[in-house]
C-alpha positions in Angstrom: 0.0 0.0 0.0 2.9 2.2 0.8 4.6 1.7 -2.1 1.8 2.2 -4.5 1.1 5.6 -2.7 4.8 6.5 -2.8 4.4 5.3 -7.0 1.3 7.7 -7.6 -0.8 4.0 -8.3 -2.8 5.2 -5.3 -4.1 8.5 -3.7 -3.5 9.1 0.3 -7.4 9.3 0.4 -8.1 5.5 -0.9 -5.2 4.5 1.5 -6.7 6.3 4.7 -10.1 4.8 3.6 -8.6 1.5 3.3 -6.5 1.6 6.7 -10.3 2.9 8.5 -12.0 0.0 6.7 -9.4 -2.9 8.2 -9.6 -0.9 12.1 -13.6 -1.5 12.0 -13.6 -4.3 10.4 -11.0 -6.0 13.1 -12.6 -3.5 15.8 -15.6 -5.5 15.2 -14.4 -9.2 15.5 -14.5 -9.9 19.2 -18.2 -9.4 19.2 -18.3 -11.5 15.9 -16.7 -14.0 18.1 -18.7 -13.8 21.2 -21.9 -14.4 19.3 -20.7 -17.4 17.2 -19.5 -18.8 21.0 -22.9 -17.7 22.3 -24.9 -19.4 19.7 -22.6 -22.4 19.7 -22.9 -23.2 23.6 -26.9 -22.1 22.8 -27.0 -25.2 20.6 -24.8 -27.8 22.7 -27.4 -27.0 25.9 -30.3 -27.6 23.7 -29.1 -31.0 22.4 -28.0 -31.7 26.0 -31.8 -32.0 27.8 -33.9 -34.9 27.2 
């Protein structure tokens, strides 16, 4: 990414909007992954009672 903004390839915009994009994104996964745990235990205590 650097180098293609040092080579003119890209703008300093499209690389700030590309840096925000991958901090929400991964800002964003420990909640994706307490839900998929959530649901996951969910469905082990269901299968668990008679």
């Amino acid at each position: 990414m650097h180098q293609q903004i040092r080579d003119g390839e890209r703008n300093r915009i499209s690389g700030f909007l590309w840096y925000l994009f991958d901090v929400m994104t991964l800002w964003t996964i420990p909640n994706h992954l307490t839900e998929w745990e959530v649901r996951r235990l969910q469905k082990m205590g269901q299968h668990a009672l008679p």
